[in-house]
C-alpha positions as CSV (number, residue, x, y, z in Angstrom):
1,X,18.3,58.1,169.5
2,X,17.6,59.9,166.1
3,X,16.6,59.9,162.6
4,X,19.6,60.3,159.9
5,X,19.2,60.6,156.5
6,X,22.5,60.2,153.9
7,X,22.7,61.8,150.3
8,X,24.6,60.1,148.1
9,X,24.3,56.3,149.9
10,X,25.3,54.7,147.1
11,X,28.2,56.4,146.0
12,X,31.6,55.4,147.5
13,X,31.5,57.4,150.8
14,X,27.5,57.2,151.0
15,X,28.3,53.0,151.3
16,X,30.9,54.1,154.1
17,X,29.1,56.7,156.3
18,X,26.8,53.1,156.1
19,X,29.6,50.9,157.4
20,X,31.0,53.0,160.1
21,X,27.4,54.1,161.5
22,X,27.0,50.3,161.9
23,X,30.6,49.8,163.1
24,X,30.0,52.5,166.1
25,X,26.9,51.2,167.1
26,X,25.6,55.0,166.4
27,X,22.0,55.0,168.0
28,X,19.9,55.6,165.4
29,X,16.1,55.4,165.0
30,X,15.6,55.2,161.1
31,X,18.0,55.8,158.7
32,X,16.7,57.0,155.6
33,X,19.2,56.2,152.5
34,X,18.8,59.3,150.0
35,X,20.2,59.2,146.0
36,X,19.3,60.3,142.3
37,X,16.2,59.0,140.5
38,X,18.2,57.1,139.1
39,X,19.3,55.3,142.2
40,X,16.0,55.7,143.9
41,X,14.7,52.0,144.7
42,X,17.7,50.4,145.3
43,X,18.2,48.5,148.3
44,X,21.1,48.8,150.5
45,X,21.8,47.1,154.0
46,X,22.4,48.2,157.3
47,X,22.3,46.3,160.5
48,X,21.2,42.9,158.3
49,X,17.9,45.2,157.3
50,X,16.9,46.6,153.6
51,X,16.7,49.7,153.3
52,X,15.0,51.2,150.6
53,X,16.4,54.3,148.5
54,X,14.5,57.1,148.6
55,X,14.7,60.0,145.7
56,X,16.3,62.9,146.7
57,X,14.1,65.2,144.6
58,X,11.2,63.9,146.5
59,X,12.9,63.2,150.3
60,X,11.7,65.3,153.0
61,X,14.2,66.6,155.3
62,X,12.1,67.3,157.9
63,X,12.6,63.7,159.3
64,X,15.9,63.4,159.4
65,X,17.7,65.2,163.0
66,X,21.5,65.2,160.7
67,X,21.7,64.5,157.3
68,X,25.3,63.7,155.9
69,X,25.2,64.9,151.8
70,X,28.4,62.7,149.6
71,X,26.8,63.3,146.2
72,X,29.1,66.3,144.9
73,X,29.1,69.9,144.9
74,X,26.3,70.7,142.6
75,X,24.4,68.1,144.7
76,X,25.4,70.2,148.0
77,X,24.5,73.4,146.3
78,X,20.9,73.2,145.4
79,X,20.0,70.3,148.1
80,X,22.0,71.4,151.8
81,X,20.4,74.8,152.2
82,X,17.2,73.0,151.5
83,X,18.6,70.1,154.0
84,X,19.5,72.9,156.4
85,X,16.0,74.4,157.5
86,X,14.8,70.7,159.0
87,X,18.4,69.2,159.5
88,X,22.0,69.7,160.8
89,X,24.1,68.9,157.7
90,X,27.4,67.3,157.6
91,X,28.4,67.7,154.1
92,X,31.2,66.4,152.2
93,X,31.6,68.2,149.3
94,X,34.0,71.2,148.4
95,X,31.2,73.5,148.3
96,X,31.0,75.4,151.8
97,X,34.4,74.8,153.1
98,X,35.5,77.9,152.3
99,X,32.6,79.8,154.0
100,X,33.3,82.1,156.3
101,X,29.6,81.2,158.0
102,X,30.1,77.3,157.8
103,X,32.4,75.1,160.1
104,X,35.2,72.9,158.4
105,X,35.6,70.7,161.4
106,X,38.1,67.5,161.9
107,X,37.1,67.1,165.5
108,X,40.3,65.8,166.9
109,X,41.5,69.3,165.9
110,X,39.1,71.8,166.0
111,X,35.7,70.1,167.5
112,X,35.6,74.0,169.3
113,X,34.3,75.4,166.1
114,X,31.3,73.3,166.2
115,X,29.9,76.1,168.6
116,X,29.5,78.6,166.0
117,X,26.9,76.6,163.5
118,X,25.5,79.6,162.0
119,X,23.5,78.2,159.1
120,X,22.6,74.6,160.2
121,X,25.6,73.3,157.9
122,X,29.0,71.8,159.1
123,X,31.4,70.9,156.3
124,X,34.3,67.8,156.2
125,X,37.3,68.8,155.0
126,X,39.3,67.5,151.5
127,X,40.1,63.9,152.2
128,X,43.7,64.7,152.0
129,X,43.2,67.8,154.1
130,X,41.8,65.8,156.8
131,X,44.7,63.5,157.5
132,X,47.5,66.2,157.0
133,X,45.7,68.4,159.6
134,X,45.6,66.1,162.1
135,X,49.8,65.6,162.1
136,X,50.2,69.0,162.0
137,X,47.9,70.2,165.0
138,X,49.6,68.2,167.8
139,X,53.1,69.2,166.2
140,X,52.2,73.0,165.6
141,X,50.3,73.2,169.1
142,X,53.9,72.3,170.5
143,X,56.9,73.5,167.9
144,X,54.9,76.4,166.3
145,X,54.8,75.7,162.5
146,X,55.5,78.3,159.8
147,X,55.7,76.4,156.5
148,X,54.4,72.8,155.1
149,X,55.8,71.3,151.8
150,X,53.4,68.9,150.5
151,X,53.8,66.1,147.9
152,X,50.3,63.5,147.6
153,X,50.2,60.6,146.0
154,X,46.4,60.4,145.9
155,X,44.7,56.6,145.0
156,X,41.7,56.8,142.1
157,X,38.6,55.9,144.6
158,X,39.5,59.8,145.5
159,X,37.6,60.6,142.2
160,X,34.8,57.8,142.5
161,X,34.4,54.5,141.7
162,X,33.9,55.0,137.9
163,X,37.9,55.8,138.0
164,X,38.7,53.3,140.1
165,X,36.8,50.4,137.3
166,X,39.0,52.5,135.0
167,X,42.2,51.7,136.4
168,X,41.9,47.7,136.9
169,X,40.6,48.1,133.1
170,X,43.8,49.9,131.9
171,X,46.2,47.8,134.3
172,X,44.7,44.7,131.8
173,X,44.6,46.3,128.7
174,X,48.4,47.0,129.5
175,X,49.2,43.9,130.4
176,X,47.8,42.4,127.3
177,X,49.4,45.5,125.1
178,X,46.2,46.9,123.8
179,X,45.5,50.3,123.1
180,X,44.4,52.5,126.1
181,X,41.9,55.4,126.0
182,X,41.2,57.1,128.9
183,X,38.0,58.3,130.4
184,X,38.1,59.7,133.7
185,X,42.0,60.9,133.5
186,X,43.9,63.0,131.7
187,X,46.2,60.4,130.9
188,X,46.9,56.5,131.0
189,X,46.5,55.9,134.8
190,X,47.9,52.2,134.7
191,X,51.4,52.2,135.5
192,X,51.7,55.8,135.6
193,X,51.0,58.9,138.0
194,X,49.1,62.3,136.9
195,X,50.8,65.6,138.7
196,X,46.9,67.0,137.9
197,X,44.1,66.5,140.7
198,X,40.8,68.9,139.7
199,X,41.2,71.9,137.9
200,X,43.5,73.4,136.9
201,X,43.3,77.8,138.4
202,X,45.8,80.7,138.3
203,X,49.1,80.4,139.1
204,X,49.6,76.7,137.4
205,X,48.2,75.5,140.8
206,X,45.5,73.3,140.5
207,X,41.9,73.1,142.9
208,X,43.1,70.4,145.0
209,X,46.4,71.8,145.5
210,X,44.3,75.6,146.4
211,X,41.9,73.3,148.3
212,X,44.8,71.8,151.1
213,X,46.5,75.4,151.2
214,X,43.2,77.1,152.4
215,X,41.5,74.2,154.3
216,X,44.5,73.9,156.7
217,X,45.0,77.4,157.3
218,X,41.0,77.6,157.9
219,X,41.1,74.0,160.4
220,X,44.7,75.6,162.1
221,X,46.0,78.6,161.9
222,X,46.2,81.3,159.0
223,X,49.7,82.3,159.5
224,X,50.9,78.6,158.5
225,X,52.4,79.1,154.5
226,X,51.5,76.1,152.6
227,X,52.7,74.5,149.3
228,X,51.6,71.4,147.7
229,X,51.7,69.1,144.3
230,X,48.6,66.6,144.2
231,X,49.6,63.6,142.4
232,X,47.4,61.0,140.9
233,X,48.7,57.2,141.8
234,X,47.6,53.6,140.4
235,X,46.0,52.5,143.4
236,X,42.9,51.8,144.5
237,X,42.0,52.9,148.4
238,X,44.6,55.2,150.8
239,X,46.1,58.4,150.3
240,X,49.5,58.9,150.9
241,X,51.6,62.2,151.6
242,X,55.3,63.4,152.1
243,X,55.0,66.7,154.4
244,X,58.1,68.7,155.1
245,X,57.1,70.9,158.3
246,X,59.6,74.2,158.9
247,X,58.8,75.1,162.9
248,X,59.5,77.8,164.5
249,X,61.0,76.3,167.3
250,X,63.5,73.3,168.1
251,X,62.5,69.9,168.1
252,X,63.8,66.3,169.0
253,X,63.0,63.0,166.8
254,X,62.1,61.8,170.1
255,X,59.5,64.4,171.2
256,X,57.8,64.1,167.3
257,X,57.6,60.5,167.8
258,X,56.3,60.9,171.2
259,X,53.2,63.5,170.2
260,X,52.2,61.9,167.4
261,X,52.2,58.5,169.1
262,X,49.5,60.2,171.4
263,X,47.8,62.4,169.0
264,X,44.2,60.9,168.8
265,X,43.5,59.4,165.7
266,X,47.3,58.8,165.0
267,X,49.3,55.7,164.7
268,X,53.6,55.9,164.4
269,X,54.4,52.9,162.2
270,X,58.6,54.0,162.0
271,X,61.4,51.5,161.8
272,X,64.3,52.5,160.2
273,X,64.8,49.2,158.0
274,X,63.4,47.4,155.3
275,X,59.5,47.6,155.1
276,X,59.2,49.5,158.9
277,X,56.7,51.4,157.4
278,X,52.8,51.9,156.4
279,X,52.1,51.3,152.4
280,X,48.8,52.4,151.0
281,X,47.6,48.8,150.8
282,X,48.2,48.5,154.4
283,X,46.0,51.6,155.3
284,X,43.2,50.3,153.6
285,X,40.0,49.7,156.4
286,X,41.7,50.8,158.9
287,X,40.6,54.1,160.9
288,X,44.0,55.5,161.8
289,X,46.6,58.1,159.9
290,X,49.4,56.2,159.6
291,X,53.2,57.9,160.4
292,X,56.4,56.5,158.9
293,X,60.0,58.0,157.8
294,X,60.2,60.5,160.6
295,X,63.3,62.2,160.2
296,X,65.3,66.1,159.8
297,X,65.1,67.7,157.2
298,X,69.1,68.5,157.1
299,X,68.7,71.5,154.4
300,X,66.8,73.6,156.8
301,X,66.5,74.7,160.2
302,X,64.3,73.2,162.7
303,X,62.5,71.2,159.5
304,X,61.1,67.7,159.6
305,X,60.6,65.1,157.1
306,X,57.5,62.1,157.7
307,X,55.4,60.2,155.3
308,X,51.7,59.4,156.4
309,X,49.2,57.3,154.9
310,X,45.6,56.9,155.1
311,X,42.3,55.5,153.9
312,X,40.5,58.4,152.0
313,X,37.1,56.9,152.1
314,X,37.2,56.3,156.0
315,X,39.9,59.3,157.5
316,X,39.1,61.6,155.0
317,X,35.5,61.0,154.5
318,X,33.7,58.8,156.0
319,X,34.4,58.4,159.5
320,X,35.4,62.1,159.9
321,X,31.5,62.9,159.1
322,X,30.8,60.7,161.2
323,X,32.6,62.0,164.5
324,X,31.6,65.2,163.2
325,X,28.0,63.9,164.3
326,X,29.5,62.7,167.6
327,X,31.0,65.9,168.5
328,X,27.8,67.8,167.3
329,X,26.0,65.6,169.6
330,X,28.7,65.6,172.2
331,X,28.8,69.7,172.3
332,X,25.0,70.8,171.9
């Protein structure tokens, strides 16, 4: 039993990491709920008790045995290594995935890692990173894979909840042909899709795009070649994503189906008729990646077509810092 503290429990994932330590039963001693000033006061529930929000300016860290930090890169920057000297932090943002000294764990692919915590901080993957990675590392374990062709159609709670008010506001302003102005998008978001996730870099790719390319090859293997367009749907929970996977080696439908039936946190939804698949809607809540649309690529060699789905809060967020903390425990 331990002490956990959580930066940025009133945000979208904060309110999750809530949920699913509640779901799981996670033995816990106090849970300390961390946010802005702003925020600071609040109350927010967990097992049927209030908890009060503490400011994160003020919070010591030195209670807390993990801290999880969803409040945002510049959040993560000034506050983790701070976190890091009392604390083992699970962080969610962007901000030490890429570093060479940090863990970027999904632990039904690469809990091993967890035994190289060099500074105190483990960070969770891109929420459409996380449920990519764990299709491909059953699949690349067995047919060796040398290129992935990504297309995301990425839901608006992936930016916050601010976007997500924005798009029920558009979708009635539509309705009722008013004029549309938008706030948190480039463009109208109601009715429409935006081929621009983050910002834009060199090379006309933009940061999310960058962020899947190097995230996979960091959580699998460095001599995968990656491509991906990050899309910008109207809807509100669950990422979905068309992969095209080019292996090395020959594969049956069969064996694919068979894997990734068994693959933990993986769930084959595939019939070949009229709605025998997962939906966005449907992966809403719900713990599992979803696979549907299984099928050759008949342009390429030893290619392979699927569609996956899954809830970006919980897969990609949430739950993953979660088991993060399980393993952690699991493994010291």
């Amino acid at each position: 039993i331990m002490n956990i503290a959580i930066v940025g429990a009133t945000g979208n994932v904060g309110r999750k990491i809530i949920e699913v330590l509640e779901k799981k039963n996670f033995s816990i001693n106090n849970l300390y709920l961390v946010a802005s000033p702003k925020s600071a006061g609040l109350k927010l529930k967990f097992n049927s008790k209030e908890i009060e929000v503490e400011n994160l300016e003020t919070f010591d860290f030195s209670k807390a045995k993990i801290t999880f930090f969803s409040a945002g890169g510049k959040i993560s920057e000034k506050y983790v290594p701070l976190a890091a000297k009392h604390s083992v932090v699970i962080d969610n943002s962007s901000y030490f995935r890429m570093d060479p000294d940090v863990p970027l764990i999904v632990p039904q692919v690469n809990s091993k890692d967890l035994k190289n915590i060099k500074k105190n901080i483990i960070a969770n993957p891109n929420c459409s990173t996380a449920q990519l990675v764990i299709i491909l590392k059953p699949l690349h374990d067995l047919f060796n894979i040398k290129r992935v062709v990504i297309s995301t159609y990425q839901s608006t709670s992936g930016a916050g909840k601010a976007p997500m008010d924005e798009l029920v506001e558009q979708t009635k302003l539509s309705l009722e042909n008013k004029k549309i102005i938008s706030k948190n998008f480039t463009k109208q978001i109601a009715f429409n899709a935006i081929p621009h996730i983050d910002t834009f870099i060199e090379g006309g790719y933009t940061k999310e795009e960058t962020k899947m390319i190097n995230e996979t090859k960091k959580i699998i293997s460095n001599k995968i070649e990656l491509t991906a367009t990050c899309v910008r749907i109207p809807v509100m929970v669950s990422h979905a994503e068309s992969i095209n996977i080019e292996f090395e080696k020959q594969f049956s439908i069969e064996k694919v189906r068979e894997v990734l039936e068994n693959a933990d946190g993986c769930k084959v939804i595939d019939e070949r008729k009229d709605g025998g698949y997962i939906t966005p809607v449907e992966a809403e809540g719900k713990n599992e990646t979803f696979i549907s649309r299984i099928r050759k690529d008949n342009s390429n060699k030893n290619t392979l077509n699927l569609w996956c789905v899954s809830d970006n809060l919980l897969r990609g967020a949430a739950l993953n810092a979660v088991e993060i903390a399980e393993a952690y425990i699991k493994n010291k």
